[in-house]
CHARMM internal coordinates of N, CA and C (Angstrom, degrees):
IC EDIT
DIST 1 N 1 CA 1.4436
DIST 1 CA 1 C 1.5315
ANGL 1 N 1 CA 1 C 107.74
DIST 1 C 2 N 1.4093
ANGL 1 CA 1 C 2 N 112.39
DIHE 1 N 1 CA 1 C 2 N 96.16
DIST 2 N 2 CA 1.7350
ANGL 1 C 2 N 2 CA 113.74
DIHE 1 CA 1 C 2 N 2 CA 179.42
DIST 2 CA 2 C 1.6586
ANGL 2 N 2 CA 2 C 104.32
DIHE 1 C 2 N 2 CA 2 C -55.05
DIST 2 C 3 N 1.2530
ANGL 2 CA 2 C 3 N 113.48
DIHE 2 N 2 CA 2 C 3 N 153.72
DIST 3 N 3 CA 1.7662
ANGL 2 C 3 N 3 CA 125.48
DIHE 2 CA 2 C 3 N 3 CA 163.42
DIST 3 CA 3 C 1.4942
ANGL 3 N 3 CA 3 C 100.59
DIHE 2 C 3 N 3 CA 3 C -85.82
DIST 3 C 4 N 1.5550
ANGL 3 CA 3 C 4 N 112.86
DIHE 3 N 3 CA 3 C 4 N -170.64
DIST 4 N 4 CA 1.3902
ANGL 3 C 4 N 4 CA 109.63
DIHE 3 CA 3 C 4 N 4 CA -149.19
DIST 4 CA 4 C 1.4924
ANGL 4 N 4 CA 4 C 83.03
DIHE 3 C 4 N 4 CA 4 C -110.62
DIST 4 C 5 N 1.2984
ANGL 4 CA 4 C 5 N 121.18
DIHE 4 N 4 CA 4 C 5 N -15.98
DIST 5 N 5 CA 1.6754
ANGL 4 C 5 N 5 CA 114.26
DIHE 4 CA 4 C 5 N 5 CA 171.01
DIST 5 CA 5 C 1.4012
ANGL 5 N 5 CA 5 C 94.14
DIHE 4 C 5 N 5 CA 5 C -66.08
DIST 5 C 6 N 1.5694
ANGL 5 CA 5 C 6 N 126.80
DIHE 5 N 5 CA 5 C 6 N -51.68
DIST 6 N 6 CA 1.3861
ANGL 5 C 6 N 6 CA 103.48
DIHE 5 CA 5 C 6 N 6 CA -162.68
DIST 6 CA 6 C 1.5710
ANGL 6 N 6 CA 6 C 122.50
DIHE 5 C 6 N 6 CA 6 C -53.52
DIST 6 C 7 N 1.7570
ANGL 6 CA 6 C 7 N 105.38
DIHE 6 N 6 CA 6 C 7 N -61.79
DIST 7 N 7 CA 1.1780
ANGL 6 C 7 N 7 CA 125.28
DIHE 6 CA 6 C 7 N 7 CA 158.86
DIST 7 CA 7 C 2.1203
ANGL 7 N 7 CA 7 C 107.79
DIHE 6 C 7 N 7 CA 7 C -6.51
DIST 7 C 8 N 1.3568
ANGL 7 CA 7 C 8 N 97.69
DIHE 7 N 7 CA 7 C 8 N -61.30
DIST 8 N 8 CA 1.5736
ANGL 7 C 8 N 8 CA 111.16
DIHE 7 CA 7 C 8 N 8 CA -163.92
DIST 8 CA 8 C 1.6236
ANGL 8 N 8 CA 8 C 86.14
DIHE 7 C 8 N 8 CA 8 C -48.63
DIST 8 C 9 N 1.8616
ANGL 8 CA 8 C 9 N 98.34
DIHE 8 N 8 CA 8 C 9 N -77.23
DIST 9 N 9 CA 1.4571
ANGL 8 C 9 N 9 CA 106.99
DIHE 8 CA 8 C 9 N 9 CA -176.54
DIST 9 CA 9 C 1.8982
ANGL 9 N 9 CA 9 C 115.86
DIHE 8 C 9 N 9 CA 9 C -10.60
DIST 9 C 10 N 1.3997
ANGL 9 CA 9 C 10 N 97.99
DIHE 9 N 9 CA 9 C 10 N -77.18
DIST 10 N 10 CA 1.3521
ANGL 9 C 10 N 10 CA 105.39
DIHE 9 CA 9 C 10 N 10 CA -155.32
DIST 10 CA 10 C 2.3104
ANGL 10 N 10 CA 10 C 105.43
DIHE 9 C 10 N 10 CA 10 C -71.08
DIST 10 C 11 N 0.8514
ANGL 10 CA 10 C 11 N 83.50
DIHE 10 N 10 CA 10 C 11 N 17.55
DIST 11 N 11 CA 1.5726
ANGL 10 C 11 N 11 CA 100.13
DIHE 10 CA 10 C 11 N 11 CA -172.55
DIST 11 CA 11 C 2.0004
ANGL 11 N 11 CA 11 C 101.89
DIHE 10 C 11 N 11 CA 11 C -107.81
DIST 11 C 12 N 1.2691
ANGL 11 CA 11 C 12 N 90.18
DIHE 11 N 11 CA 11 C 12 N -52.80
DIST 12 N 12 CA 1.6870
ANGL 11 C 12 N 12 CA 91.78
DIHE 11 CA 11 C 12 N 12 CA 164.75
DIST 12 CA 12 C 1.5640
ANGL 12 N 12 CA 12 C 127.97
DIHE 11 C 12 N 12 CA 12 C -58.18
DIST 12 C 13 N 1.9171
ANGL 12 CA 12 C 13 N 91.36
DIHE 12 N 12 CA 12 C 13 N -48.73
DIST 13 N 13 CA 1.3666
ANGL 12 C 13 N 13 CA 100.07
DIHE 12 CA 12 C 13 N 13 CA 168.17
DIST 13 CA 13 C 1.6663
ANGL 13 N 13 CA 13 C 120.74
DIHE 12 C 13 N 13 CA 13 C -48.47
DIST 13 C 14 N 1.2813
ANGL 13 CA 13 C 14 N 124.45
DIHE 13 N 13 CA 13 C 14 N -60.57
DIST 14 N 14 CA 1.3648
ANGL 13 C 14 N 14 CA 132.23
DIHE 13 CA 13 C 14 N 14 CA 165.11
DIST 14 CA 14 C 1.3820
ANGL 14 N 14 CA 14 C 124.30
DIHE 13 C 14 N 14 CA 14 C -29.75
DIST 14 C 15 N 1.4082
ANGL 14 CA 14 C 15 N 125.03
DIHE 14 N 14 CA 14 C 15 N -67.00
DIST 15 N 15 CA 1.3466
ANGL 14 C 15 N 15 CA 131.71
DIHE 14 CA 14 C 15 N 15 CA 143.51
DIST 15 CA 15 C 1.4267
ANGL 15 N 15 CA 15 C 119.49
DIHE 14 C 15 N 15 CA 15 C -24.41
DIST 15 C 16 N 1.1861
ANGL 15 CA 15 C 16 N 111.69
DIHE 15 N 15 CA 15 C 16 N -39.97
DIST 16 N 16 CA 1.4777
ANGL 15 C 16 N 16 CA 91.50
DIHE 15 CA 15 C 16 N 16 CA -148.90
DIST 16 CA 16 C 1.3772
ANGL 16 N 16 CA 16 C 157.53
DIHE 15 C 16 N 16 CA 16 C 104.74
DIST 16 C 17 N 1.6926
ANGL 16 CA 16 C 17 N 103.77
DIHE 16 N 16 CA 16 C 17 N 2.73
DIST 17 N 17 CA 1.3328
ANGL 16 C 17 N 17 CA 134.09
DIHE 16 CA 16 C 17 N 17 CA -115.29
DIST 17 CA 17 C 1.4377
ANGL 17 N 17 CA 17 C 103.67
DIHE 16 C 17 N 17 CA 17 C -142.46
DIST 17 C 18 N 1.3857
ANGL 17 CA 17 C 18 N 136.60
DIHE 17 N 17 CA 17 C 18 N 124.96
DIST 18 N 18 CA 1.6326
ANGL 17 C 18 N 18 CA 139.99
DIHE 17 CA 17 C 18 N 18 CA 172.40
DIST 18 CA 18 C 1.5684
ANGL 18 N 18 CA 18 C 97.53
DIHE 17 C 18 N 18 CA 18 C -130.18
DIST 18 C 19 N 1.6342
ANGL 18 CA 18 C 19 N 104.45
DIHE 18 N 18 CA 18 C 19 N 94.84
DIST 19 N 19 CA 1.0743
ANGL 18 C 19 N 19 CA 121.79
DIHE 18 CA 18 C 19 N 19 CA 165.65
DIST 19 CA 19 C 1.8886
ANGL 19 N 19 CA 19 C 111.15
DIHE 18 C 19 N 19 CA 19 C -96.00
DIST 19 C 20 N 1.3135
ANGL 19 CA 19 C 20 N 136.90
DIHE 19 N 19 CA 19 C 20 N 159.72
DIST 20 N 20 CA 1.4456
ANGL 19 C 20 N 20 CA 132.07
DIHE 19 CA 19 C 20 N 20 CA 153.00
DIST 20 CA 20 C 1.1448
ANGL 20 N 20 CA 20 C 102.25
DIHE 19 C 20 N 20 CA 20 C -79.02
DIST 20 C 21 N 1.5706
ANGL 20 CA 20 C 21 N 104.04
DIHE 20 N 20 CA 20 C 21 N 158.75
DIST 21 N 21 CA 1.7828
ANGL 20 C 21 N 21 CA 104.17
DIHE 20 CA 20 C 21 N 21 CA -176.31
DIST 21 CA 21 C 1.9191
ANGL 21 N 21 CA 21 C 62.34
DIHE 20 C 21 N 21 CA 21 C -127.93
DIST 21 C 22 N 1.7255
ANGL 21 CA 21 C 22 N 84.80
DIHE 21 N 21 CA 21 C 22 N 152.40
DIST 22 N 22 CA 1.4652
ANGL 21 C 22 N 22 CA 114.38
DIHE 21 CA 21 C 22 N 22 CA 160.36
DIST 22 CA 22 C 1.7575
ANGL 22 N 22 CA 22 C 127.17
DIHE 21 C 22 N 22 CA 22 C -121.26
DIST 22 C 23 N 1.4145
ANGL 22 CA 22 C 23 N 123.28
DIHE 22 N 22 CA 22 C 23 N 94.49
DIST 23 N 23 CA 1.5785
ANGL 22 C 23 N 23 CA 105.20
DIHE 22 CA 22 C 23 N 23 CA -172.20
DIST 23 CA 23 C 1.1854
ANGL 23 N 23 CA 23 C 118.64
DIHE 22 C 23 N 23 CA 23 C -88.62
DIST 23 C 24 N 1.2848
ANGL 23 CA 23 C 24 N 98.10
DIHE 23 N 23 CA 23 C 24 N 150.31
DIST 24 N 24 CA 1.7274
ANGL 23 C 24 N 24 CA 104.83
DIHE 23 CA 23 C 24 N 24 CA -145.82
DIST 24 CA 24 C 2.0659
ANGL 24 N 24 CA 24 C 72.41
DIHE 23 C 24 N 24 CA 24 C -134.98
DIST 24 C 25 N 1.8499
ANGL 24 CA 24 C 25 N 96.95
DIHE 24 N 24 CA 24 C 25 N 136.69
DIST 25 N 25 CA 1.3891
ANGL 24 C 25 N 25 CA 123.62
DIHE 24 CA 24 C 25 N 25 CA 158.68
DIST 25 CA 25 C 1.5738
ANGL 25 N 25 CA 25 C 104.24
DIHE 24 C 25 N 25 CA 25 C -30.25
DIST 25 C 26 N 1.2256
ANGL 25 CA 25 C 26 N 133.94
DIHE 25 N 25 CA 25 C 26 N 116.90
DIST 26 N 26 CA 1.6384
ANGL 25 C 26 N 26 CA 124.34
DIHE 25 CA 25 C 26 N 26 CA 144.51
DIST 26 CA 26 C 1.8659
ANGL 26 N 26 CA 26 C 106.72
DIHE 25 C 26 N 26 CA 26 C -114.78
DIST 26 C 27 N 1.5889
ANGL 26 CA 26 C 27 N 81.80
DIHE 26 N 26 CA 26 C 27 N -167.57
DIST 27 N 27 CA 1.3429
ANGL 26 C 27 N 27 CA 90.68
DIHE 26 CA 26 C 27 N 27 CA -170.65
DIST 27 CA 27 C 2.0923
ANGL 27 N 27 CA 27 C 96.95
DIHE 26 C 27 N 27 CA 27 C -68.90
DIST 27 C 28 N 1.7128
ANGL 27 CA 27 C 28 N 87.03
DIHE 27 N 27 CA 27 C 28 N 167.31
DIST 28 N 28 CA 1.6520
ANGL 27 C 28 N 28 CA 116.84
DIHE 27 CA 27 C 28 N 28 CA 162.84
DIST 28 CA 28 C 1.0439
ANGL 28 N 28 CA 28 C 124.51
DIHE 27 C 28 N 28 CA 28 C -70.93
DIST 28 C 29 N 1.3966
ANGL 28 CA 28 C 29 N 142.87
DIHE 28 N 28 CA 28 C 29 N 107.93
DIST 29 N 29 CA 1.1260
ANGL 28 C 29 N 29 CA 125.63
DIHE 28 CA 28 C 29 N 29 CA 168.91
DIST 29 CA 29 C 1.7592
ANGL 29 N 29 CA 29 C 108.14
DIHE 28 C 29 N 29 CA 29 C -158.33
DIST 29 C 30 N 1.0277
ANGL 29 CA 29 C 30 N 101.44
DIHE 29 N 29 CA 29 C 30 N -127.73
DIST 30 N 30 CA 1.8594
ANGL 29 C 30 N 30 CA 95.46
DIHE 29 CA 29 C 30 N 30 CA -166.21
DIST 30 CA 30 C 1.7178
ANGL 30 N 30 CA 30 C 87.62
DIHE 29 C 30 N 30 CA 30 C -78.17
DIST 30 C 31 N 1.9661
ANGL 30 CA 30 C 31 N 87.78
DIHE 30 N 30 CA 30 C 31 N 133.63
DIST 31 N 31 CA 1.5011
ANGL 30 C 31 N 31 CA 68.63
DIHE 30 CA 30 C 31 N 31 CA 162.48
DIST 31 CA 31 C 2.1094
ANGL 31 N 31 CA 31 C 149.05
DIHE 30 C 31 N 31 CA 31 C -106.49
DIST 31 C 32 N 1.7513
ANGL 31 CA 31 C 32 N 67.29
DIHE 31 N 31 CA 31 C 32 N 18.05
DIST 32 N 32 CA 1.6699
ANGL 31 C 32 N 32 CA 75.16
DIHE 31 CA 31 C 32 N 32 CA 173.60
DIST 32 CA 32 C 1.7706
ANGL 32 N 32 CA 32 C 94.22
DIHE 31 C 32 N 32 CA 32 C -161.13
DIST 32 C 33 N 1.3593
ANGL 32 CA 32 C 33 N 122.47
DIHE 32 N 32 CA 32 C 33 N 160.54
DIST 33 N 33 CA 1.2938
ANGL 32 C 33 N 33 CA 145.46
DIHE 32 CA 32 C 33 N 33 CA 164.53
DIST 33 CA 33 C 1.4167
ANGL 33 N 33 CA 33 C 123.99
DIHE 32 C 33 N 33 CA 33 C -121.01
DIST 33 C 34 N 1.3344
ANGL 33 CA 33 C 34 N 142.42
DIHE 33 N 33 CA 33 C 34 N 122.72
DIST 34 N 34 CA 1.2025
ANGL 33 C 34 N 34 CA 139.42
DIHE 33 CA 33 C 34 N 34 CA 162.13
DIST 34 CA 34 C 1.5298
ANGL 34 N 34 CA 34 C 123.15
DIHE 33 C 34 N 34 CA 34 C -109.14
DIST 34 C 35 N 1.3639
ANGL 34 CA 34 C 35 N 100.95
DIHE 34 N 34 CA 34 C 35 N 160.04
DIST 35 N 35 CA 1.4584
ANGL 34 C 35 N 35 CA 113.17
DIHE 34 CA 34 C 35 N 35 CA 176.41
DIST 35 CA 35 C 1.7639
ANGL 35 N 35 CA 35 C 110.14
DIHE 34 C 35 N 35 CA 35 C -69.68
DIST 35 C 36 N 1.4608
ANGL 35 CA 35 C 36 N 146.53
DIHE 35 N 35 CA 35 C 36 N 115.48
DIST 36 N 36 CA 1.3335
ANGL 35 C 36 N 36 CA 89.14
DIHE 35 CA 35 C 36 N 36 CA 149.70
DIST 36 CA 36 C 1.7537
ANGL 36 N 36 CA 36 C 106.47
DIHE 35 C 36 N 36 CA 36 C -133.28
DIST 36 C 37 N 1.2550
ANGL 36 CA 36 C 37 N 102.85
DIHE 36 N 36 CA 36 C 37 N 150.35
DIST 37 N 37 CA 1.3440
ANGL 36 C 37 N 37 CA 133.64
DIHE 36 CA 36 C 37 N 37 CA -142.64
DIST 37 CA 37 C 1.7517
ANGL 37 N 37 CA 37 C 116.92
DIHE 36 C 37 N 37 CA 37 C -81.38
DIST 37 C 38 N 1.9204
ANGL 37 CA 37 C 38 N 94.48
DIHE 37 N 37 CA 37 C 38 N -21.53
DIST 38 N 38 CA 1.4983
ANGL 37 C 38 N 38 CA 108.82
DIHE 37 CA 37 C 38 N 38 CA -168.59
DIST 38 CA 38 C 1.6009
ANGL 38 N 38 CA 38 C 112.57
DIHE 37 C 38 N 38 CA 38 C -53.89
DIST 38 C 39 N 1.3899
ANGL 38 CA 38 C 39 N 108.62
DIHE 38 N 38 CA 38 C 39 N -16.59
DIST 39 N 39 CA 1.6390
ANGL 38 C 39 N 39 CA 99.64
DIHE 38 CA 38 C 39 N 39 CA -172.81
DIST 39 CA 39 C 1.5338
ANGL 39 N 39 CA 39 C 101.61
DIHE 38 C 39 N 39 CA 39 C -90.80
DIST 39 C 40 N 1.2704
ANGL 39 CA 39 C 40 N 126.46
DIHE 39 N 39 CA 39 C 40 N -47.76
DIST 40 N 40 CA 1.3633
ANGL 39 C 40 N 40 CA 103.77
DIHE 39 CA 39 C 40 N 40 CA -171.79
DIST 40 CA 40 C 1.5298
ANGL 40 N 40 CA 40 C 110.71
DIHE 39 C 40 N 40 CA 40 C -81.74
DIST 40 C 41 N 1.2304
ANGL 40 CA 40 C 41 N 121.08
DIHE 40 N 40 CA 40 C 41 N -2.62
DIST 41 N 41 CA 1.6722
ANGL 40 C 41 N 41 CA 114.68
DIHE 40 CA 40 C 41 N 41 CA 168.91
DIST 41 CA 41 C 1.5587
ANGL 41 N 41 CA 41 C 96.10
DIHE 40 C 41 N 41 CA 41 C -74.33
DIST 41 C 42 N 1.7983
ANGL 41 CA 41 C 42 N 116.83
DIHE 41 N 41 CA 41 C 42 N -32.56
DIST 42 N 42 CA 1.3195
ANGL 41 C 42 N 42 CA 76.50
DIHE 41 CA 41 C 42 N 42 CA -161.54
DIST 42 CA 42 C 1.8842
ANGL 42 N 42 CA 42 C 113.39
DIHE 41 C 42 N 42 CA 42 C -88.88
DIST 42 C 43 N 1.6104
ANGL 42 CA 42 C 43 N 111.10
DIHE 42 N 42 CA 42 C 43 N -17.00
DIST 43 N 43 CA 1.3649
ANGL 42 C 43 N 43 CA 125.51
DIHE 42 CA 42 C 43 N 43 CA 177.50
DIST 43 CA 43 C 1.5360
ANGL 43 N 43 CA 43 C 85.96
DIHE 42 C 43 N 43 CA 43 C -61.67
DIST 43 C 44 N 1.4720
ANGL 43 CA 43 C 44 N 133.28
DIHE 43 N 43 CA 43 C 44 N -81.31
DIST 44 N 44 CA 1.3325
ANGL 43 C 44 N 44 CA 130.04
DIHE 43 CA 43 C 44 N 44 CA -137.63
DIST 44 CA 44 C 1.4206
ANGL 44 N 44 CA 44 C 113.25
DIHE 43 C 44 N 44 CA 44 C -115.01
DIST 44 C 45 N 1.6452
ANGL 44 CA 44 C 45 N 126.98
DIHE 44 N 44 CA 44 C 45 N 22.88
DIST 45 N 45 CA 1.1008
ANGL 44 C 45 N 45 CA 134.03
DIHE 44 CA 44 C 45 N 45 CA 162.00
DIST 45 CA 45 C 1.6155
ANGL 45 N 45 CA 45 C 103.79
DIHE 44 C 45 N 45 CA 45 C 54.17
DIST 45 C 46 N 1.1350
ANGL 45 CA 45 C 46 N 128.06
DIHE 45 N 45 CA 45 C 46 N 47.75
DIST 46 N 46 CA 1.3874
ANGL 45 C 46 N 46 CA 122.49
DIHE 45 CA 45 C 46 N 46 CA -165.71
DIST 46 CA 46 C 2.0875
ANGL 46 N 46 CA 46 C 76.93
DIHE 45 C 46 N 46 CA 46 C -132.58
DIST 46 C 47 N 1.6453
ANGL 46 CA 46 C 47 N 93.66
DIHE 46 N 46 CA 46 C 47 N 140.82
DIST 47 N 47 CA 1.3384
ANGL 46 C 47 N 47 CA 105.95
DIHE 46 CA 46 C 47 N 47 CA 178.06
DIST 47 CA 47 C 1.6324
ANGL 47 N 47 CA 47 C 97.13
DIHE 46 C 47 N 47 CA 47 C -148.04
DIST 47 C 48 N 1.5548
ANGL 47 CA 47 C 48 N 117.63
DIHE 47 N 47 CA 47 C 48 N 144.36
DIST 48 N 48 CA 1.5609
ANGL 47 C 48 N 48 CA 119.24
DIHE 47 CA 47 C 48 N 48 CA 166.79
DIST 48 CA 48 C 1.3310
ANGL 48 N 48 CA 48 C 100.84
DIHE 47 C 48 N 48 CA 48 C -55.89
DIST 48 C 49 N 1.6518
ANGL 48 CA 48 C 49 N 107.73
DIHE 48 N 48 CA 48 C 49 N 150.26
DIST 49 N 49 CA 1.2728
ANGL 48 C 49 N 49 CA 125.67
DIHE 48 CA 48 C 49 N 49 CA 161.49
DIST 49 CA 49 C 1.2939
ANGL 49 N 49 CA 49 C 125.37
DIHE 48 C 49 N 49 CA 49 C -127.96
DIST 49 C 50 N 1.1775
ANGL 49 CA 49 C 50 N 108.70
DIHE 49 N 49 CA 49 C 50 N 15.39
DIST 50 N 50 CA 1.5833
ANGL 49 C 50 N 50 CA 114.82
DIHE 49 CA 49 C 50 N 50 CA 171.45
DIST 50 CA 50 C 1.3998
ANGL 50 N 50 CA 50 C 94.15
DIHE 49 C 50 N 50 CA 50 C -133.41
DIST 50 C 51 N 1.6084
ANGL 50 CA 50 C 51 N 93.06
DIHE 50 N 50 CA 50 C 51 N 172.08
DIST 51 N 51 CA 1.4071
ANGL 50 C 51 N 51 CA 89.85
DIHE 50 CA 50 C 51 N 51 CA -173.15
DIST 51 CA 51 C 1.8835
ANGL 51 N 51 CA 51 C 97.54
DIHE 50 C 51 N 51 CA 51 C -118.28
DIST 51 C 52 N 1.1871
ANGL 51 CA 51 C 52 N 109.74
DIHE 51 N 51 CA 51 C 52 N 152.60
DIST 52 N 52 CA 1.8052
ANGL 51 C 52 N 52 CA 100.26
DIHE 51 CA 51 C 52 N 52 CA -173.98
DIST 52 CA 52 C 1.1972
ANGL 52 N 52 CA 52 C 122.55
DIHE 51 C 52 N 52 CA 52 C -24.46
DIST 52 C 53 N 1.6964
ANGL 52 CA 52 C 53 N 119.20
DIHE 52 N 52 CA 52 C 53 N -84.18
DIST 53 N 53 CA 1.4784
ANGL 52 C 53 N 53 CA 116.85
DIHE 52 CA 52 C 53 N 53 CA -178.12
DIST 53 CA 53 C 1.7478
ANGL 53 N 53 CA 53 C 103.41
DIHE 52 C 53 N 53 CA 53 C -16.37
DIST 53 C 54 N 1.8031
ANGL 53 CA 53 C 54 N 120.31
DIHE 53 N 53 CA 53 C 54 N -49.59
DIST 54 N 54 CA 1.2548
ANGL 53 C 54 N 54 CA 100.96
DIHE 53 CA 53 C 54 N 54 CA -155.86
DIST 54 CA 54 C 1.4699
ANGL 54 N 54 CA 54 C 120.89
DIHE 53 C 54 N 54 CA 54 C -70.03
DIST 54 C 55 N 1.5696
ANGL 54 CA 54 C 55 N 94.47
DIHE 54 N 54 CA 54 C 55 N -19.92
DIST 55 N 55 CA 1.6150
ANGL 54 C 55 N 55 CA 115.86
DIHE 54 CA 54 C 55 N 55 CA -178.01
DIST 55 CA 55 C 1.2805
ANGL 55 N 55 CA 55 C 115.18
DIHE 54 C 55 N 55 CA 55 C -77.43
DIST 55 C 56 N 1.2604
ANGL 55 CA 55 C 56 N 115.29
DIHE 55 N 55 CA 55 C 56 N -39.89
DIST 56 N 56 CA 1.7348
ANGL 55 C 56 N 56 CA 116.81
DIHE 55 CA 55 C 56 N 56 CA 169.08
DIST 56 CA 56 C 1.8496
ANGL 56 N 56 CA 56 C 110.99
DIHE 55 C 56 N 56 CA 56 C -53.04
DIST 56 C 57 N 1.5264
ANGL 56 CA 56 C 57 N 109.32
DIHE 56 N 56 CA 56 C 57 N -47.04
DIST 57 N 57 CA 1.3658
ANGL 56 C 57 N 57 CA 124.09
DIHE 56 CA 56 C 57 N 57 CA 163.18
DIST 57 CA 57 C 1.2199
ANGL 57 N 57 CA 57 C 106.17
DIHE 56 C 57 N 57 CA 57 C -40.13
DIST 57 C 58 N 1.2166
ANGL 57 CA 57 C 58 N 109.28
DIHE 57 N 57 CA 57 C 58 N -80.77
DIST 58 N 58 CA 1.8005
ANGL 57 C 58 N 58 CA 98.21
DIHE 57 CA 57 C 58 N 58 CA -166.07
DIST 58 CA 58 C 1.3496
ANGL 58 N 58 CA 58 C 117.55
DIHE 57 C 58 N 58 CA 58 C -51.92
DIST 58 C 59 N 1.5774
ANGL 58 CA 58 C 59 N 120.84
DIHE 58 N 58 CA 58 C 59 N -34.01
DIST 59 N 59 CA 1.7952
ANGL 58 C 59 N 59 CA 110.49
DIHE 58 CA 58 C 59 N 59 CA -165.71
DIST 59 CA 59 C 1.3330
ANGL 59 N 59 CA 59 C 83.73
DIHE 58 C 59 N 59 CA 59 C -88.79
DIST 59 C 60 N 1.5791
ANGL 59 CA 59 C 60 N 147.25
DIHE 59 N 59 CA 59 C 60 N -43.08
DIST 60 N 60 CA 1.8544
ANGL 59 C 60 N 60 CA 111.63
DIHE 59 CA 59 C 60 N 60 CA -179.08
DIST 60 CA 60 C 1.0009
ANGL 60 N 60 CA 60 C 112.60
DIHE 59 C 60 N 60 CA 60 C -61.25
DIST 60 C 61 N 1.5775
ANGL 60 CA 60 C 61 N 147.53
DIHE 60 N 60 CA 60 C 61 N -32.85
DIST 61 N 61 CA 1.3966
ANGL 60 C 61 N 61 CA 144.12
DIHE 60 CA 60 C 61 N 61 CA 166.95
DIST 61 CA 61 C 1.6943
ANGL 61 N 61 CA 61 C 91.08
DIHE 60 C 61 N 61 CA 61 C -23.11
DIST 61 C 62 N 1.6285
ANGL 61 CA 61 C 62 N 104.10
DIHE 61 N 61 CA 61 C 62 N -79.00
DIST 62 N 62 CA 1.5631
ANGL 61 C 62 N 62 CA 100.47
DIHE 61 CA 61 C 62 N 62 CA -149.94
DIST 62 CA 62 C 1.3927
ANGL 62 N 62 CA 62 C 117.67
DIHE 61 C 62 N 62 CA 62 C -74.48
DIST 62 C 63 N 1.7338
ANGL 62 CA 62 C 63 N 98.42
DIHE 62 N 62 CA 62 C 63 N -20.91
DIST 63 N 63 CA 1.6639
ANGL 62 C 63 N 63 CA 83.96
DIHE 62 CA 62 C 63 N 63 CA 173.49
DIST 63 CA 63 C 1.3282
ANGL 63 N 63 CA 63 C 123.33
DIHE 62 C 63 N 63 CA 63 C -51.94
DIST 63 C 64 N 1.5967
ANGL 63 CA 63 C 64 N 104.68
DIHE 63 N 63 CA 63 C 64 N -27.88
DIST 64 N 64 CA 1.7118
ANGL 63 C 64 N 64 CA 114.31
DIHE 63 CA 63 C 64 N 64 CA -156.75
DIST 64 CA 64 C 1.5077
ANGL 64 N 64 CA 64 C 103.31
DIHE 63 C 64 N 64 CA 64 C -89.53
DIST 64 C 65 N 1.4735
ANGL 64 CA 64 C 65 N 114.56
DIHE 64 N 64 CA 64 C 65 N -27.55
DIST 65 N 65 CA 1.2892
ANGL 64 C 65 N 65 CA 112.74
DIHE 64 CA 64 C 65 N 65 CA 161.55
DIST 65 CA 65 C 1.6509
ANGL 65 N 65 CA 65 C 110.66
DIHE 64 C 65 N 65 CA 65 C -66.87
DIST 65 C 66 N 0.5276
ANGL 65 CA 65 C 66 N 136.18
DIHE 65 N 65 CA 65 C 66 N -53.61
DIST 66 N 66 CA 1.7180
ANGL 65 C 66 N 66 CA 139.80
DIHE 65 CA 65 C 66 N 66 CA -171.71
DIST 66 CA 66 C 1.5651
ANGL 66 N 66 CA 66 C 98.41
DIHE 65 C 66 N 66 CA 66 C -55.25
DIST 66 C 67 N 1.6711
ANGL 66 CA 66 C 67 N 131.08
DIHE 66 N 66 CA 66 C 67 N -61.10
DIST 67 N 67 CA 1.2206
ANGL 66 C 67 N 67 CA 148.84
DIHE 66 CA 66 C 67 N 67 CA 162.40
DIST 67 CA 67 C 1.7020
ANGL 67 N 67 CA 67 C 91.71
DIHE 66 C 67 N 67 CA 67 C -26.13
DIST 67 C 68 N 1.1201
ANGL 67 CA 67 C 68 N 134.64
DIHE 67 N 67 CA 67 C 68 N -66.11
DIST 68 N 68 CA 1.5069
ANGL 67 C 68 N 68 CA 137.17
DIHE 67 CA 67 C 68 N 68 CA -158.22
DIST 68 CA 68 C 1.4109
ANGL 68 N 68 CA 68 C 96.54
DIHE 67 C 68 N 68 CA 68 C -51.36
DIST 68 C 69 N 1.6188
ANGL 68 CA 68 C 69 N 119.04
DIHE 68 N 68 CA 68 C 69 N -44.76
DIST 69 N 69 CA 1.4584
ANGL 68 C 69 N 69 CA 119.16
DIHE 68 CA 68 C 69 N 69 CA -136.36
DIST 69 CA 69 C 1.4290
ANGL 69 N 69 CA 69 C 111.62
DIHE 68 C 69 N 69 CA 69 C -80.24
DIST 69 C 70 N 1.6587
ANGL 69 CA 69 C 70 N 103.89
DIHE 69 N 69 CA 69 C 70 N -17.79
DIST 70 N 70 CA 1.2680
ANGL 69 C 70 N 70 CA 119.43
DIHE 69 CA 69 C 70 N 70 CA 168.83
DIST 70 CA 70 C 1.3395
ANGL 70 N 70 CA 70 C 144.78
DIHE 69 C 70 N 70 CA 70 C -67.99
END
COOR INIT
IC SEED 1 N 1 CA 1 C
IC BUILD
C-alpha cells in the first residue's frame, strides 16, 4: 500500500518533474485503506497486470495527450 508521498514520488517520476512536497497537518481519520482484489479474481478471474508506476504511466501519457488536443 504506497503513502501519498510515494504516490507523489512516482507521479513526478512519470512527468518528469522535481517538485518539493510540503506536509501540511490534515484531518484524523482512517489511517490507511486497501484494495482487496480476492473476490473479483476469484468471481471473474480478472487480476492486475501492471504494476502502478506502469498505470500512472499510461493515464499521464493520455491525459497529456488529450491536454495537447486542446
Amino acid at each position: 500500500m504506497p503513502s501519498i508521498h510515494k504516490l507523489a514520488e512516482i507521479a513526478m517520476e512519470v512527468a518528469g518533474k522535481k517538485l518539493t512536497m510540503k506536509h501540511t497537518a490534515g484531518p484524523q481519520g482512517v489511517h490507511g485503506r486497501t484494495s482487496d482484489n480476492r473476490l473479483i479474481k476469484e468471481k471473474l478471474g480478472w487480476n492486475y497486470t501492471v504494476s502502478l508506476k506502469e498505470g500512472i504511466a499510461t493515464t499521464y501519457q493520455w491525459i497529456n495527450e488529450q491536454a495537447q488536443k486542446s
